[in-house]
N, C-alpha and C positions, 0 to 999 in steps of 0.2 A: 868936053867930057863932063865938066862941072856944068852945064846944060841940062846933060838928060841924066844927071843923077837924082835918084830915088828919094821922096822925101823922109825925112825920117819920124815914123810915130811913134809918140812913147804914151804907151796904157799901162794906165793907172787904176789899181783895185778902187772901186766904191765906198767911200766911208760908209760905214753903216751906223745910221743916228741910236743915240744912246737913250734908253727909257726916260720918260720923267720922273724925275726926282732918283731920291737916292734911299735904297731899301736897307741899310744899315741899321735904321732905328727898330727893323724888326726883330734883331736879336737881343737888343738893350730891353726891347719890351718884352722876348721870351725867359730874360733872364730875373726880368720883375718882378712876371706871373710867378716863376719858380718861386724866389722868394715870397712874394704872399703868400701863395699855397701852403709852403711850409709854415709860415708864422701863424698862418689860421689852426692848422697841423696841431702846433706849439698849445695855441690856448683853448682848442678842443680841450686836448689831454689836460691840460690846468684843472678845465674846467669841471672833466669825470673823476677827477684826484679826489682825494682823502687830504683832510689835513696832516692826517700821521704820514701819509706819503710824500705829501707836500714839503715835511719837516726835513725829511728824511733827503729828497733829493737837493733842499737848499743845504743840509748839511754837508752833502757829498761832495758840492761843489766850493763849498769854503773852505773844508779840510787839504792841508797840504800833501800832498803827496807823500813825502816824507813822515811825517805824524800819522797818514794812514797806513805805512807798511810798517815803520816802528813803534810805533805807538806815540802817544805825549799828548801836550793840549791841544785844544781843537782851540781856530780861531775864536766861533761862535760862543766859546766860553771867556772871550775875553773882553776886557772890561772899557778897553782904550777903541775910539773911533777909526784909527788908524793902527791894525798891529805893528810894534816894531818900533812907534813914537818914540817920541819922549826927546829930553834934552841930548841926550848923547847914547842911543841905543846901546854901545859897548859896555856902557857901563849900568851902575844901579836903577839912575833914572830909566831908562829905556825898559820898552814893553817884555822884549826878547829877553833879557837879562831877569826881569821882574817874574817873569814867569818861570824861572826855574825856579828862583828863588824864593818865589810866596809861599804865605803862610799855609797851615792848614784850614783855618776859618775862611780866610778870603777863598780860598777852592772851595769850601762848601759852598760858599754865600753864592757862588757863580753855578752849582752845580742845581742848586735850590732855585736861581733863576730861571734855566735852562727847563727843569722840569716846570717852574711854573708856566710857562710858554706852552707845554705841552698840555699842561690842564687844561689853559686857554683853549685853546684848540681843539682838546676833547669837550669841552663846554660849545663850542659853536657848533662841532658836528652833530650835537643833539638837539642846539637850538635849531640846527638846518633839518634834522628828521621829524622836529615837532612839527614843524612849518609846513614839511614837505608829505606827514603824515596822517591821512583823514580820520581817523582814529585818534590820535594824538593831539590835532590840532583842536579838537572840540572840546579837550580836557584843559587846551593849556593854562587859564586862569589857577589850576589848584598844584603846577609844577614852579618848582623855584628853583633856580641855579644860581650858583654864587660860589666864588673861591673864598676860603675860609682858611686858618693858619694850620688847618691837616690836610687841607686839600681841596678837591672838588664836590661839593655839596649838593645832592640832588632832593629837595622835599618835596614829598608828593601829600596835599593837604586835603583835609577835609570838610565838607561842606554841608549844611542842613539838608538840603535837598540832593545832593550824591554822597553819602557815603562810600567811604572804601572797605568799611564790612562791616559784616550785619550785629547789631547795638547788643554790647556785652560779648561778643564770638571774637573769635579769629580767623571766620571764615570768611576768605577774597571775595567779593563783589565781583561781578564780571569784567565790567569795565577796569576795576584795579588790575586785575588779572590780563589783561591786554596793555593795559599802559606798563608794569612791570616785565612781560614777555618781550615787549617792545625794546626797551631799556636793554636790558640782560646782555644778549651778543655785541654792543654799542662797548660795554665796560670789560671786552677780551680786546679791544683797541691799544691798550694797555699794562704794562705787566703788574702793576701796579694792585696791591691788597683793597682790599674794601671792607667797612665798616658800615653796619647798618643796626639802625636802634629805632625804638617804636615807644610812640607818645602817646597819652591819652590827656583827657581835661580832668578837672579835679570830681568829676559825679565817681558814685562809689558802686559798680556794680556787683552785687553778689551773685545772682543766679543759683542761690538757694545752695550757695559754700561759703562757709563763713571764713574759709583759709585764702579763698580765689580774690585777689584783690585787682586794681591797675598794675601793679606792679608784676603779677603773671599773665595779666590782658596783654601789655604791653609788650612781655617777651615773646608771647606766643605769636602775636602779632607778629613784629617784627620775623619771628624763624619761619612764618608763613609765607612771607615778602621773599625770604633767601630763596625757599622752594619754587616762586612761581619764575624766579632768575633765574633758576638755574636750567627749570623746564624751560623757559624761552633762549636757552642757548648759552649763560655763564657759565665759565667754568667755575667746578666745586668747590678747587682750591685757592681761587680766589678772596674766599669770605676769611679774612683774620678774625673776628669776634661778631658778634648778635646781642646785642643789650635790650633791656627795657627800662625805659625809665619815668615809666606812670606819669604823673604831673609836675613831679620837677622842673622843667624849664620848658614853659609855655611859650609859646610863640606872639600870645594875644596876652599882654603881662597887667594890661589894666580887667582884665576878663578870663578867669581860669575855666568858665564853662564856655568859651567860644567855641567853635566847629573845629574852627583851624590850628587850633590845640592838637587835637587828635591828626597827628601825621608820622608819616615813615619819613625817616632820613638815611639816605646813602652815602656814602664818604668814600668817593676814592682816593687815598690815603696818599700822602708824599711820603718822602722813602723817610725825612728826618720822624714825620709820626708813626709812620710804622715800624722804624727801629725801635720806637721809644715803646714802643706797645711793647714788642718785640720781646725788647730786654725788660722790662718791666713781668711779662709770663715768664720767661726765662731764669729771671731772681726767685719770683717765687718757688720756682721747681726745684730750685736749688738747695733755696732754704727745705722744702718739702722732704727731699732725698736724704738732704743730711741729716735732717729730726729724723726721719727713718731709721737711716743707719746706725745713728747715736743708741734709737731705742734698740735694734736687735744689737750692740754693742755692752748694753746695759743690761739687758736681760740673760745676753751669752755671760756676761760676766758675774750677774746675782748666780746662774744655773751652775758657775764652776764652783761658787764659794759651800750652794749647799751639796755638789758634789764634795767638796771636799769636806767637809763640816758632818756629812754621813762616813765618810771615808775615816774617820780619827777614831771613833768609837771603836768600828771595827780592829781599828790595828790597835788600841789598849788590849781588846781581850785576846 
């Protein structure tokens, strides 16, 4: 029996060979592209930023959470490399502790910072518009920027061969008139006051007025400078004062007939000198109100005496 028994077959499924290589590193490299994409993404937008927006998104990310729903110090105004330092946080040394308890000067000094930063900032954005501007950029030799202890300082100067307006007048030039319309919407960036005063050199133009001196060239000037800001897009309420201050402080100090005497100055004001302006118009008004008052107090008061003083006669007879 064990003769004619059956052999026995055993089938076996076929392996089936496995691709070359291993395709795993194509999701490591879909996950790369993703990332770059995004990080390109990232500095696009950097790139079409604002610095006032730039300022504003690094703020939002250093602000604590806490501090932005209740209020309090923002990190960025503080003074230590590391918030929180110090020998022993709990206590005085430490940043956390220091910051409740600082002064009121030290908070300003940090708050004076913080907007100086932003000056900064509006200072580059208009050295990126001079640059970036063909109109602007063929003027830039007679533009000067510079932070100064009110603020951001824009002088726009004058030249033999361009004037910024026609000799004895206070009428804009054209091209003045495009470098100031230009400017104008740049200083709504801003909340910030602005101060603008108007120079000349020491020549004496009369124009056949013996009262019209530098000293009303120079106002008129300058309030002709606010108008062409405000036509090219500032707002109106921005301008806190408009000076003139004829040859007073030259710019060219070995040379009071230089060109570059004769310019306009804009000041976008920090908030300490624009308080100071501030309160300084404010005292006056003050004083101004109360002489008022005092005289209709004085005069109600002489008006009772000779009402009374006619009143006496009467009641004798």
């Amino acid at each position: 029996m064990t003769d004619h028994a059956r052999p026995i077959v055993v089938r076996r499924a076929a392996a089936h060979g496995k691709p070359h290589g291993n395709h795993s590193w194509k999701i490591a490299y879909a996950d790369f592209m993703t990332a770059m994409m995004a990080f390109f993404l990232v500095l696009w937008l950097l790139s079409t930023s604002t610095p006032k927006d730039l300022v504003q998104v690094a703020e939002y990310f250093r602000t604590p959470l806490k501090v932005a729903i209740a209020g309090g110090q923002k990190v960025s105004e503080s003074p230590s490399v590391i918030p929180g330092g110090g020998i022993d946080p709990a206590s005085k040394d430490g940043e956390t502790r220091r910051m409740r308890e600082d002064d009121p000067q030290s908070l300003q000094k940090r708050r004076d910072q913080l907007e100086t930063e932003r000056l900064r900032a509006l200072k580059q954005r208009l050295e990126q518009l001079i640059e970036n501007n063909p109109v602007l950029r063929q003027f830039r030799p007679q533009l000067l920027l510079d932070i100064t202890s009110e603020g951001l300082r824009i002088q726009i100067l004058d030249t033999q061969n361009r004037p910024m307006f026609r000799t004895g007048k206070a009428v804009v030039e054209p091209y003045m008139r495009d470098i100031l319309r230009e400017i104008g919407p740049v200083l709504n960036e801003m909340p910030n006051k602005v101060s603008l005063s108007g120079h000349t050199d020491s020549s004496n133009y009369m124009n056949g007025e013996r009262t019209y001196s530098n000293w009303e060239l120079s106002a008129d000037r300058a309030n002709a400078s606010r108008q062409e800001l405000i036509a090219g897009g500032m707002q109106e309420g921005k301008v806190l004062r408009v000076l003139g201050l004829a040859a007073t402080m030259p710019l060219d100090k070995n040379d009071s007939l230089a060109p570059v005497n004769r310019r306009i100055s804009i000041v976008v004001l920090n908030q300490r000198a624009q308080a100071r302006f501030e309160a300084e118009n404010a005292s006056a008004a003050d004083v101004a109100v109360r002489a008022k008052a005092g005289e209709s107090a004085q005069a109600l008061q002489q008006g009772m005496e000779e009402a009374t003083g006619a009143a006496a006669p009467q009641a004798r007879q």
